[in-house]
C-alpha positions in Angstrom: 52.5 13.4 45.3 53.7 13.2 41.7 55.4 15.6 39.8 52.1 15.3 37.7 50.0 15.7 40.8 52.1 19.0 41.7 51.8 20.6 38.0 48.0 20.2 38.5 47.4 21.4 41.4 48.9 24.8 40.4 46.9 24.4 37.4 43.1 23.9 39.2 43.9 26.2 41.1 44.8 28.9 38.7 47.9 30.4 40.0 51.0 32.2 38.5 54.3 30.7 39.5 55.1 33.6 41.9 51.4 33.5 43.6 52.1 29.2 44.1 55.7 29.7 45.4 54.7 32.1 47.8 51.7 30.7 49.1 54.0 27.4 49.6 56.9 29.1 51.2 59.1 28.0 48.8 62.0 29.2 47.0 61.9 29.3 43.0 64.4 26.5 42.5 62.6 24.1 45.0 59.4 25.2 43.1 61.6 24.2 39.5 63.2 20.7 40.9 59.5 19.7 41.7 57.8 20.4 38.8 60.7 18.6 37.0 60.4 15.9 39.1 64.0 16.3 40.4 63.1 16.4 43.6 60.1 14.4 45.5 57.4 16.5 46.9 57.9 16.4 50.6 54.8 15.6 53.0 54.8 18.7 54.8 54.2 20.7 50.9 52.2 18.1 50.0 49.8 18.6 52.9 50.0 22.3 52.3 48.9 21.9 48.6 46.3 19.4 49.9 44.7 22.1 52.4 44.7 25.0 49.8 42.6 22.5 47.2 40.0 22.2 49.5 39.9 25.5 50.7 39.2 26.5 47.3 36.9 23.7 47.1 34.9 25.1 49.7 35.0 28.4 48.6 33.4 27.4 44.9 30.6 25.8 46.6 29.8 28.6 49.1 30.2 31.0 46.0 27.5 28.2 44.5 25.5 28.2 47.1 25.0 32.1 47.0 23.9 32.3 43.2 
């Protein structure tokens, strides 16, 4: 995952700093040496971020579905 690819994700899925961190179990300097690209993304986060995309994927298109 690229630093780029990180900052996105947090973007699409619309969450403040403090909501992201804690949903990724992550401290607020790992948080800062990723989004700097410091520090590579390691798999295990990455497959985190991965799974909470497509959960909110999902969830759009139920929420979709019910309009």
């Amino acid at each position: 995952m690229t630093t780029e690819d990180y900052i996105a994700s947090r973007s699409e899925l619309k969450l403040t700093v403090k909501e992201w961190i804690e949903k990724l179990g992550i401290s607020i300097d790992t948080h800062k040496s990723y989004n700097c690209g410091r520090n590579d993304v390691p798999p295990q986060i990455e497959n985190h971020i991965k799974t909470l995309l497509e959960l909110d994927r999902i969830r759009k298109s139920v929420l979709n579905t019910l309009k």
